[in-house]
N, C-alpha and C positions, 0 to 999 in steps of 0.2 A: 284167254277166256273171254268170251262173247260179253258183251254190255246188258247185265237183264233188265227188263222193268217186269215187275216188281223185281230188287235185287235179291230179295229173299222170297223164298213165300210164305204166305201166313199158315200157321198149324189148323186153320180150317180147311185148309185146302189140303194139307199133307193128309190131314186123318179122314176126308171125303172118299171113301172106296171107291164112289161115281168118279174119281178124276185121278186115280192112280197112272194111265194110259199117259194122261197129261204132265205128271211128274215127272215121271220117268221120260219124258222127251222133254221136258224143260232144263233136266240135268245131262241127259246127253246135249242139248244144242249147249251148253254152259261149255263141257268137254271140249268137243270137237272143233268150234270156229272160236278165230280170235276175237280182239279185241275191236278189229277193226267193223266188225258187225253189232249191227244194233237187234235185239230181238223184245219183241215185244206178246207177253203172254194175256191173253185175255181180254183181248181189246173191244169194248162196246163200241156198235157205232148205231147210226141215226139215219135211215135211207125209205125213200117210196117206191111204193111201186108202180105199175103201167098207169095206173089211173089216177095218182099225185098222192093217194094213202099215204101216211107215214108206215115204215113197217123200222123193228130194232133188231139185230143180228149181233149175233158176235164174229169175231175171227179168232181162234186156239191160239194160233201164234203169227205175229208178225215178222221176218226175217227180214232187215234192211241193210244194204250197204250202200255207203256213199261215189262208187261204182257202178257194181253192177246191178242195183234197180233191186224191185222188194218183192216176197214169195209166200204169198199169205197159204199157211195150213191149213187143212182141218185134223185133228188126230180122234180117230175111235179105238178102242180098245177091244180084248176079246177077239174070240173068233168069230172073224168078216164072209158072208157068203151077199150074192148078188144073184138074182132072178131076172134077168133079159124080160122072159115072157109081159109081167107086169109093172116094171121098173123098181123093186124092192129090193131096200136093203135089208141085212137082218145083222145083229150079233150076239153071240154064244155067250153067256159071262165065267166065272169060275164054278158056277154050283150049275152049271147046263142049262141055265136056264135062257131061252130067244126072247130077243126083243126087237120089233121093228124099230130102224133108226133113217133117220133122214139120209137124201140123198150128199153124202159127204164130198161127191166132187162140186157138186152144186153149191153149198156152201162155202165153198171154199172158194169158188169164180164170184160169189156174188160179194163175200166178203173184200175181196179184192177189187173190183170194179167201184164197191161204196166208201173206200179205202183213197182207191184214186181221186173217187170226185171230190173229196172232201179236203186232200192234200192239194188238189188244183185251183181249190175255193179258198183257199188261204191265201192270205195277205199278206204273210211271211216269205213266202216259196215262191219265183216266177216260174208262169205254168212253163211246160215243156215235156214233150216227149219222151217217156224214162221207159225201160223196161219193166213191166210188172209181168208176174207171173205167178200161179197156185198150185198146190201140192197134197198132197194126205197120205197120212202116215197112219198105219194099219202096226203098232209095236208088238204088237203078240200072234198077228195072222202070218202064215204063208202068201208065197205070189202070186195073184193072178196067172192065169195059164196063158193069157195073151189078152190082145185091146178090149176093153168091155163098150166101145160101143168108139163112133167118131168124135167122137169130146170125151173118151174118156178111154185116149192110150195107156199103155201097162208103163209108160216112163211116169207119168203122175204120181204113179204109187211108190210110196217107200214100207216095205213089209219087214218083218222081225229080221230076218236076215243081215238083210243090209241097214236094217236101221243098230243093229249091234257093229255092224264091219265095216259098214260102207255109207254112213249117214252123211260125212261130209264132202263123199265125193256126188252124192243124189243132192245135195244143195246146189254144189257148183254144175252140175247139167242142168240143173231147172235157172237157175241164174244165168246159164251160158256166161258162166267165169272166165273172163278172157279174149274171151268171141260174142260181145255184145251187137249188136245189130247195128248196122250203119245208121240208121234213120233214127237211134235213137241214144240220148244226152244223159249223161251222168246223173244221178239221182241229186249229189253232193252236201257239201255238207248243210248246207241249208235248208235241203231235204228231209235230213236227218233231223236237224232243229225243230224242223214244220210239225213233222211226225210225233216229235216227242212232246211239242205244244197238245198236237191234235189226242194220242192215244194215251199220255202222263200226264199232265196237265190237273185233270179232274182229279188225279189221286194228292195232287201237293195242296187243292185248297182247305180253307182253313174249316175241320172239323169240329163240328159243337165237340165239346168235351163231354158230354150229355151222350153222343155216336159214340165215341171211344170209348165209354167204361163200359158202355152197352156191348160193342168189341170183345173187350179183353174179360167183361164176366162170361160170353161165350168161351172164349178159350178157357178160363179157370174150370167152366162145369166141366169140360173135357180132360182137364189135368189131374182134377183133384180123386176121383175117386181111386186113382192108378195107386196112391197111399192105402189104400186097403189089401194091400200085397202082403201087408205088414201083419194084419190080423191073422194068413193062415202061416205066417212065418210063426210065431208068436204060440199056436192053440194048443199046443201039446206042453207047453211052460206051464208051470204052476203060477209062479212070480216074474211079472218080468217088468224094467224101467226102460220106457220109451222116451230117448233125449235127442231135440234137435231144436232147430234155432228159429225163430218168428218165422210165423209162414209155411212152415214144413208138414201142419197139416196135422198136430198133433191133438189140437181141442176137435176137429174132425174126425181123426180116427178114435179116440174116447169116445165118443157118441156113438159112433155105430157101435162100435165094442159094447157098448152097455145096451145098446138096443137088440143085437143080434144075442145077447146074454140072456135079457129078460124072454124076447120069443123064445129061448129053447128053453126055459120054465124054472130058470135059476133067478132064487132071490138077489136081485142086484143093485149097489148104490154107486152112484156117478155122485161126488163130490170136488168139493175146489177152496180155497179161501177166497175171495172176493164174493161180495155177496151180489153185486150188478151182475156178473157174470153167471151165478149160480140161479139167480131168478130167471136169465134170459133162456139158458139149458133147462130150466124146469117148464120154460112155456113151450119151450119146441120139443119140448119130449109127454106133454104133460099125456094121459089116459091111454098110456104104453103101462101095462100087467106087469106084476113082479118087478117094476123098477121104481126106484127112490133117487130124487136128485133134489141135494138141499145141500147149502154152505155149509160148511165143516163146522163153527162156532151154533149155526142154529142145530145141524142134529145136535151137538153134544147139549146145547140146552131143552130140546124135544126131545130125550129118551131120558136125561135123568129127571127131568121132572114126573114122564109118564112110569119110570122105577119109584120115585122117590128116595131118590137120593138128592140131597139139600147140596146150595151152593153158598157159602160164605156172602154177605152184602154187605162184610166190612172190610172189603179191599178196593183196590186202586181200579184201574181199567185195564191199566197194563198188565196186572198180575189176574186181573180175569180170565183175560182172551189167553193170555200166554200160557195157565200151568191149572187155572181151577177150572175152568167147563173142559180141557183133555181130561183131566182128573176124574169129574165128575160120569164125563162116557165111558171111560174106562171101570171103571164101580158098577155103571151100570149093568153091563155088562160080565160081572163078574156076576150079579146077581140074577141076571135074565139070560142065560146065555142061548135060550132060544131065539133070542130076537136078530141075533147075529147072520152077516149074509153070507151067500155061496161064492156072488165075485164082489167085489170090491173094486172101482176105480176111480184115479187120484188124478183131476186134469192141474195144472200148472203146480205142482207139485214142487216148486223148488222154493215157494212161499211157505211151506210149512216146517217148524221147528221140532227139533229132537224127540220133545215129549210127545206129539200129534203123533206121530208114526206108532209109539206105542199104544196109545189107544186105538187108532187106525186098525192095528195089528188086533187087539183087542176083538174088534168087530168084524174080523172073517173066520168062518168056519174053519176047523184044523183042518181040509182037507178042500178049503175053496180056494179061489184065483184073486191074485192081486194084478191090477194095473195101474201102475205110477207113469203119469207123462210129464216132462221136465223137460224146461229152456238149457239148453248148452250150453249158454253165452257166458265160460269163465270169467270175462272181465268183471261183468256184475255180480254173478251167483258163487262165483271161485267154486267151491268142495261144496254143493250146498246138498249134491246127491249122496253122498259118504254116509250118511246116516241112514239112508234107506239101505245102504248094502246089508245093514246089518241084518235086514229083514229078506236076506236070502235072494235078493232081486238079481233074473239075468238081464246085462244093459243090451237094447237095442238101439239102431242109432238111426233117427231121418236123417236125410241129407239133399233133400229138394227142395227148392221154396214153389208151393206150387199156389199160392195166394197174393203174392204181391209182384208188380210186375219188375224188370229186369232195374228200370230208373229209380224205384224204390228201396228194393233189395239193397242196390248200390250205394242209396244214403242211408239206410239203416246199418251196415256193413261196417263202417265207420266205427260204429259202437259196440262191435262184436269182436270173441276172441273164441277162438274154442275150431273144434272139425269144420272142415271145409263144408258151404254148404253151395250151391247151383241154382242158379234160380234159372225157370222152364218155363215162367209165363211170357207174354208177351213186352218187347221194348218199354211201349207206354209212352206216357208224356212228363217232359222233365221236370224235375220238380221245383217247383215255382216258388223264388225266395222274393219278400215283400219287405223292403227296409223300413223301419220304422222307429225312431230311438227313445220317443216316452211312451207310458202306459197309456196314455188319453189319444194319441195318435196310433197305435195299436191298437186298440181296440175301434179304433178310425177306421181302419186299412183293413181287419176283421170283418168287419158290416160290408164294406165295398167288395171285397171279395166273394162275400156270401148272396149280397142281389145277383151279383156278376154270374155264378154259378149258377142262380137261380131263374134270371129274367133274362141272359143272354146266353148261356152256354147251356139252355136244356137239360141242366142236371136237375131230377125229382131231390125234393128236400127227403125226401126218406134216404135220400144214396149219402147223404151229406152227417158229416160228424165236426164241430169244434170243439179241441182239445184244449183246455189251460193248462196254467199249473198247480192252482188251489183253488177254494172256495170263496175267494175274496174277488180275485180275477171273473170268476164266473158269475157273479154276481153284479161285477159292472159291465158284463156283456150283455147280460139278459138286460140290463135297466138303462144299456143304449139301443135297444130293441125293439123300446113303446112306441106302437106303432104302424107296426111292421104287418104285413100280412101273412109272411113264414113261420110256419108255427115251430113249434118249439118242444122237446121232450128232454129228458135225462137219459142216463143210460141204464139204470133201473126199469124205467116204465119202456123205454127204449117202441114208444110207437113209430109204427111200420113206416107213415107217412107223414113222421116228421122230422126235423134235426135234429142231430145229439150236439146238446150242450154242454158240457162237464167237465171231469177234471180226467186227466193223465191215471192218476193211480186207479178210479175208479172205471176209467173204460178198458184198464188190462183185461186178455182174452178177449175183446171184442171185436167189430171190424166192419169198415162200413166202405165203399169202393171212395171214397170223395173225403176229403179232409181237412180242415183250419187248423193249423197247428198255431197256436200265441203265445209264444215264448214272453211272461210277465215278469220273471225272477230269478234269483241266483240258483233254485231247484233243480231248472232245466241243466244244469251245468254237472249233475252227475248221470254217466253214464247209461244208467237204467232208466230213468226218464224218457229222455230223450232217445233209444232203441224202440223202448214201446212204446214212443209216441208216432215215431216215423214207421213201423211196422205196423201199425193199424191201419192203415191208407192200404186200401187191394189196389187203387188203379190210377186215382191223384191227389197229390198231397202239395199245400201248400203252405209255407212255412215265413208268420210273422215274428219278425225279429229286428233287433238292434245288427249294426254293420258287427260289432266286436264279438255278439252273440253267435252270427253266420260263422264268423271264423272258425271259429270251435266250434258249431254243429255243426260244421259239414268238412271239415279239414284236420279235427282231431287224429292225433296219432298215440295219445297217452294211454 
C-alpha cells in the first residue's frame, strides 16, 4: 500500500459529492502501488505568474518515488468532452447537468512545474535533474479517440477503463518505470523528505485548539442528524424506550421527536429530571405550538396546584421529590383528565423512580405515544429500565456516538458497561491530564488552563464548560476568578457567550465542545460521575487531578 498524506481522509471530504472523483482515485492509488511510493492528495502551492503576481494552485495528487521522479495529476470526474474549435473543457455530472471546467492538462503541467521550483528551492534537497512528469485521470469518462492537440497526447489520459484495470501500469509509462532517462538523477530519498517538508509539513503545525473544535463541530453537524433514522424506525410504535450510551444522540433525537410531534398538532410534553437541563430544552424549544417542556418535579407542582390538589408541607425534601408531587400529578390528573397529552416524552429517563412512571403513565392519553430515552451504561444505572417495561415499552437501541470525538468516547468508555457503542466522530485531540495533588493548586492549574484556552488557543468562552464535583468546589473557583475578564455563567442561565461553571450533577444532558474537568473529592471516584463528566466534552476535554486520582480515571477496570 502506497504511503498517503493525508493517511486518512477527513469525513468532509468523503461526504463533498464535488470530490467523489478524488476519492475514488485516492483509494485506488492506496490499492494499486506499494509502499515504496509516496502519494500526496491535495497539495497547495504558492507560484507567479509571467509578470511576478503571486497566483495559488492546487495539484489533486502528488505521485513520488524515490526512483523514478514525481507525476503530478489532475483528476475531474463525470463525463469529460473537449471542443478543439475554442479550447473548452466541459463535464457532464450525475443529474446531466454541464459545467465548464478548466483546462485539466494545464493544471496539471503547471502544478508540476510549481511543484519543481519549490522542491529545487529547498535547503533540504541538492537541486538536480529528476524526472518530473503530469497526468489526469478522467474515472468515470471513456478514451479520447486519439491526441487532443501537441501537448495534449491520449497517453496523458487515464480514463474509467484503465483506471479500474490498468491504473498501475498508466503510472509506470508516465514515470518511465525502469527506463528513466539518462540525463536524469534519482528523485531519492531526500527528495522524498524535501516533499514531505514542502507538501505535509503545514498540516503537522501546531493547531489553535480554537481551529479544531471549529473542525470536528463541522463534522458533528454532518453526523448527527443521521440518528433521526431512528424516528421513522420508531412511528408506528405506540410506546417505545430509546437506550444508548453518552453521545449517541439521544437528548437529540427527543427534541425533534417532540418538535415534529407538536407540528403535526398533538398535545406534546418533553420532560426530564434535571432541572438545568430542563430550562435549557425549554429555551431552544420555547414558542413551538402544542409543546410543553418543563422538569418532571415542576410540572407535577404546576398542574396540582392549577387542580388544587394540596401537597403535604410537613415532610422531608426527600420524601417530597420522591413520592408526594408524583402523587400529587397523579390525582391531578385523575381529576382533570383533559389536561392530559397525545405524546409524552422522557429524555434521560433512567434518573426517574418507580412511582414517576406511574404518574408519567397517568398523563398520556389511552391511545397517545410514549417516548422514553435512557443511558445504557449498566455499570451505573444496572436495571434501572425494568420498570418502564412495565409500561408496555418496545426497547430500541443507539449504538453511535455521534457527539463526542473518538479521544473522548475512549476515556469516557472506561466507565461504561452495557452494548457495544462506535464512535463516528472525528479522532480529536487527546485528552489533556493536568497533575495537581491539593485543592488550592487545582483549582491553580484550573484558571491556567482556562486563560490558555482563552488568550492562546482561540477557544470563545461560550465553547468552554468547568466541571467540579460540588458546590463547595465551585465556589472557590468563581472566588479565584476576581478579576478576570472571562465571564462567567451556570448551567441553568447557561449564556451563549460565557463559561459554564458548575457542578457534574447539574450539567448532566448537557455539552459544550471544550471542558475543565476538576476532580476535588472522593465523589469523582464513582463511576457515574466521572462518565458524565468526561462525556460532556464534544471535542476537548481536559482533566485536573491528583497522579492516584488519574489512575482510576482513566485506567479503571472495576
Amino acid at each position: 500500500m502506497a504511503v498517503l498524506w493525508p493517511p486518512k481522509l477527513p469525513r468532509s471530504v468523503l461526504d463533498d459529492p464535488r470530490r467523489r472523483a478524488e476519492v475514488r482515485v485516492y483509494n485506488q492509488l492506496a490499492e494499486v502501488l506499494d509502499d515504496s511510493f509516496h502519494v500526496f492528495y491535495s497539495s497547495p502551492w504558492l507560484g507567479t505568474d509571467r509578470l511576478g503576481n503571486e497566483k495559488d494552485g492546487e495539484c489533486d495528487f502528488l505521485v513520488a518515488h524515490p526512483s523514478h521522479g514525481i507525476l503530478a495529476i489532475e483528476v475531474k470526474g463525470g463525463g469529460i468532452s473537449y471542443d478543439p474549435q475554442n479550447c473548452q473543457w466541459r463535464s457532464v455530472d450525475s443529474f446531466g447537468f454541464v459545467h465548464k471546467i478548466k483546462d485539466p492538462v494545464a493544471q496539471a503541467r503547471s502544478a508540476k512545474h510549481q511543484i519543481l521550483r519549490h522542491l529545487n528551492q529547498s535547503p533540504n534537497w541538492s537541486r538536480r535533474f529528476i524526472h518530473a512528469t503530469h497526468g489526469v485521470i478522467f474515472p468515470n469518462s471513456s478514451s479520447p479517440p486519439g491526441d487532443l492537440g501537441a501537448d495534449r497526447p491520449a497517453r496523458l489520459f487515464c480514463c474509467a477503463r484503465q483506471f479500474q484495470y490498468g491504473l498501475r501500469d498508466w503510472i509506470a509509462e508516465r514515470l518511465k518505470e525502469g527506463h528513466r532517462p539518462e540525463n536524469c538523477k534519482p528523485l531519492g530519498k531526500d527528495g522524498i523528505a524535501a516533499l514531505e517538508r514542502l507538501l505535509a509539513h503545514p498540516f503537522t503545525l501546531h493547531f489553535r485548539i480554537g481551529a479544531a473544535l471549529a473542525e470536528a463541530e463541522k463534522e458533528f453537524c454532518v453526523l448527527e442528524p443521521s440518528q433521526y433514522q431512528v424516528l421513522d424506525i420508531m412511528a408506528d410504535i405506540p410506546r417505545t424506550l430509546v437506550q444508548g450510551g453518552a453521545g449517541t444522540g439521544k437528548t437529540l433525537v427527543a427534541v425533534e421527536e417532540a418538535t415534529r410531534s407538536a407540528k403535526a398538532g398533538l398535545r406534546t410534553l418533553l420532560t426530564c429530571y434535571s432541572r438545568p437541563l430542563a430550562v435549557n430544552l425549554e429555551r431552544e424549544l420555547r414558542g413551538i405550538e402544542n409543546l410543553t417542556v418543563v422538569g418532571f418535579h415542576a410540572l407535577c407542582g404546576s398542574l396540582s396546584r392549577r387542580v388544587g390538589v394540596s401537597i403535604p408541607n410537613d415532610i422531608n425534601e426527600a420524601d417530597l421529590y420522591q413520592s408526594a408531587l408524583p402523587s400529587a400529578l397523579y390525582k391531578a390528573m385523575e381529576i382533570q383528565p383533559e389536561l392530559k397529552w397525545d405524546t409524552i416524552i422522557v429524555d434521560e429517563g433512567q434518573d426517574f423512580h418507580v412511582d414517576w412512571w406511574i404518574a408519567i403513565d397517568a398523563c398520556l392519553k389511552e391511545s397517545g405515544r410514549l417516548r422514553v430515552f435512557m443511558d445504557s451504561n449498566q455499570r451505573i444505572y444496572g436495571n434501572a429500565g425494568n420498570c418502564v417495561h412495565d409500561l408496555c415499552v418496545v426497547p430500541i437501541r443507539l449504538s453511535r456516538n455521534l457527539r463526542n470525538t473518538k479521544n473522548i468516547h475512549k476515556a469516557a468508555l472506561v466507565h461504561y458497561s452495557g452494548p457495544n457503542i462506535v464512535a463516528d466522530g472525528p479522532d480529536g485531540i487527546e485528552v489533556s491530564w493536568v497533575i495537581a495533588e491539593s485543592i488550592d493548586a487545582k483549582i491553580k492549574a484550573a484558571h491556567k488552563e482556562l486563560r490558555r484556552l482563552v488568550f492562546n488557543e482561540e477557544v470563545a468562552p461560550g465553547d468552554i464548560a468547568v466541571l467540579v464535583n460540588g458546590p463547595v468546589a465551585k465556589e472557590r473557583f468563581l472566588e479565584g476568578s476576581s478579576g478576570t475578564s472571562i465571564p462567567f455563567t451556570d448551567a441553568e442561565i447557561m449564556a451563549l457567550e460565557d463559561v459554564v461553571v458548575d457542578t457534574v450533577r447539574r450539567f448532566k444532558g448537557l455539552e459544550r465542545p471544550a471542558m475543565i474537568l476538576v476532580v476535588t473529592s472522593d465523589d469523582m471516584e464513582r463511576h457515574e460521575l466521572a462518565y458524565v463528566a468526561f462525556s460532556r466534552a464534544r471535542a476537548y476535554l481536559c482533566v485536573v487531578c491528583s497522579q492516584e486520582e488519574k489512575q482510576w480515571l482513566a485506567f479503571s477496570g472495576s
